[in-house]
Structure formats: C-alpha cells, structure tokens
N, C-alpha and C positions, 0 to 999 in steps of 0.2 A: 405198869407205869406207862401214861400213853408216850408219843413219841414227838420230838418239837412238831414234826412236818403236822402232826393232827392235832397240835394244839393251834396253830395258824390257819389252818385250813380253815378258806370262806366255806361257811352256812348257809347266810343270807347273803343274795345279792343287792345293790344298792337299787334304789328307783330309777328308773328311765328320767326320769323329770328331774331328777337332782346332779344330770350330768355336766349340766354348766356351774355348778357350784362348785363340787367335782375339783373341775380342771382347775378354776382359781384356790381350791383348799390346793389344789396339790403343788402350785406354782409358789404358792405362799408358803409352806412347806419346802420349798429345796432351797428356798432364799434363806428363810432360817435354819437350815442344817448347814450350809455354806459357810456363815455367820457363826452357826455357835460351835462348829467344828473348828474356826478359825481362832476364834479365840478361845476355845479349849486348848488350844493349841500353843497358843504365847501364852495361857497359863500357866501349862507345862515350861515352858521355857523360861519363865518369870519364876518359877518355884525352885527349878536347879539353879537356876542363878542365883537365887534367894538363900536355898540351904545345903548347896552343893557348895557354890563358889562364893558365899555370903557377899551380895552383890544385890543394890535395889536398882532400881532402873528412875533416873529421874528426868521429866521433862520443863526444859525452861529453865534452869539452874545457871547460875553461874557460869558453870566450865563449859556451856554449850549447850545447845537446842538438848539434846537426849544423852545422858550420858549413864556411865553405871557407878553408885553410889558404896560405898562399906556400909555393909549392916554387920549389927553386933551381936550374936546371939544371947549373949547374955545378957545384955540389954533390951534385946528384944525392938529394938530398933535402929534407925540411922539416923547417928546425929549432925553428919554433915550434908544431909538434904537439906534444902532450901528451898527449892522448884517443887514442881506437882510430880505426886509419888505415883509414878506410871505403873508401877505394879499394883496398887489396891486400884487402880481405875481400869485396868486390866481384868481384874478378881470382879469388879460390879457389874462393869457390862456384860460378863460372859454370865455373872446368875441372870442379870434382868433378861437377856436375848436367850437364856434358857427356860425362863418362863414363858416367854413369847412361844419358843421353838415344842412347849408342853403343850399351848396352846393349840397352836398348828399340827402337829402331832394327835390331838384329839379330835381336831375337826374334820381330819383327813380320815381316821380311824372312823368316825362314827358314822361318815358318809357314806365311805364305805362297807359299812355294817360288818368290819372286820373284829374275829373275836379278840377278848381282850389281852390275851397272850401277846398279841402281835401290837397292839400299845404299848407295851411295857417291853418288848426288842425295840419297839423305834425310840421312846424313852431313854433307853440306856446309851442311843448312838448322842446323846448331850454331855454322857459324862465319862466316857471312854476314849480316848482321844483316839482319831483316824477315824471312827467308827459312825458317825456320822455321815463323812461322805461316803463309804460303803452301802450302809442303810439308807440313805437316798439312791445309791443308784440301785438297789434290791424292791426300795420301797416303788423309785417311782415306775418303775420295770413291771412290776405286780399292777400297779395301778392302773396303766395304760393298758396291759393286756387285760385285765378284766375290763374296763372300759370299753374299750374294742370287740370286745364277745357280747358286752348289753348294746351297742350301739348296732351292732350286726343282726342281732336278735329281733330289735327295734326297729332298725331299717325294713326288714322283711314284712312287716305288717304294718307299715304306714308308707303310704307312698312320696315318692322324693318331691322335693318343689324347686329343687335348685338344678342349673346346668339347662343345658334346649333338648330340646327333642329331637330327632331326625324322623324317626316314624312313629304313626302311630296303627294299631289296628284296632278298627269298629267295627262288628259282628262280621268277622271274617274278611273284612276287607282293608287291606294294607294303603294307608296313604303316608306318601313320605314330603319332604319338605323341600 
C-alpha cells in the first residue's frame, strides 16, 4: 500500500514559462479557500442552529435586520419567517464559491503538474470545515517552495536583466562603475 507522502510527491515539474500564471493560479486559489472555508463555516453554524437548536436565521424580517427564526421539524419549515432565509443563502453561496474554489483548485493542480492525489486533499479542504485554511497554508507553502527551486534553476542559466551593475569583467579585465 503506497504511502500518502508518495502519493503527493511531485514527478513532474511545472514549465519555467508558466510561472507567472503560476502565481496568479495560486493567489486566486487562497482567495477562494478563505471564502469557502468561511462559509463552510457559517454553514456549520447555520446547521446547529438549524437542527440542534431548531433556529433559522432570517434577514430583513420584521423583528430586525438578522434575527433567529423557529423552524419546525416536522414541518420541515418556518412559518413565522417573513424576511430572506439567511440560512439557504448561506447553503448557495458556499456550493457556488465551492465550485469556483474546485475551479481554482485544479488550475493550481495542473500548473503545477501535481499528481492527482494531491487534488483531491486540496478538494476536501471545501468540505471539511477549518480544513481549508490549513490546506492553503500547506498548499501555498509547497507551491512557493517549489517555485523558488524552478526559478533558481532558471535563474542560473539565463542571465538577469533587472537591478545595475557595479562591475563588469571582459576578457580578464575588471571594469567597475
């Protein structure tokens, strides 16, 4: 049975050329893990209130901007909502910025040329709650540092164009500035 550490492990490195996409896959990526760990999060809290403390959460109602509503289990709903049912607008945006965040998640993944083990752990940080911001700070940790080892790589055999000079040397002979 192999081991998580070698189901993750890079094979291929990504292209030298594709490291400015790179960086925006991966900024675009922590914005949606941020996002959908947050509202994974008041899903969670929308759902004990819901069927812990049978409590919907309503916005604009009557008794005040936000307030918490009776839901009735056996009815299977609340009838004295009125306002906008902050818990099923709660429940959509956290799928729809989950699909975005599946999005992001594979564009990061595949720029990366990370195997597909490792899509399906950053995957899971949308539907675990806390897990998210974990796997971003793991993911974008990995990313940088392998970054950093192609751009070092890279560096080494093309010459820099940014920053001055102070000297240079031509056929043995040192002139400085």
């Amino acid at each position: 049975m192999p081991s998580l550490s070698s189901l993750i492990a890079t094979k291929y490195k990504p292209k030298a050329e594709t490291i400015p996409l790179i960086n925006n896959a991966l900024k675009i990526y922590r914005v949606c893990a941020y996002i959908t760990g947050t509202f994974l999060l008041l899903l969670v809290v929308e759902m004990v209130l819901k069927y812990v403390f049978f409590f919907e959460v309503e916005l604009g109602g009557p008794n005040g901007f936000v307030t918490l509503v009776n839901y009735f289990p056996s009815l299977e709903k609340s009838p004295g909502l009125t306002g906008i049912n902050l818990s099923i607008g709660i429940l959509i945006v956290h799928g729809w910025f989950y699909v975005v965040y599946l999005l992001a998640d594979f564009t990061l993944w595949s720029r990366m040329r990370w195997p597909f083990a490792m899509f399906l752990l950053i995957a899971l940080g949308g539907v675990v709650p806390f897990l998210s911001f974990i796997a971003e700070h793991f993911v974008a940790k990995r990313a940088r540092r392998e970054l950093a080892a192609l751009q070092a790589g890279t560096d080494l055999s093309t010459p820099s164009t940014t920053g001055t000079m102070d000297s240079v040397k031509v056929s043995g002979v040192e002139a400085t500035n």
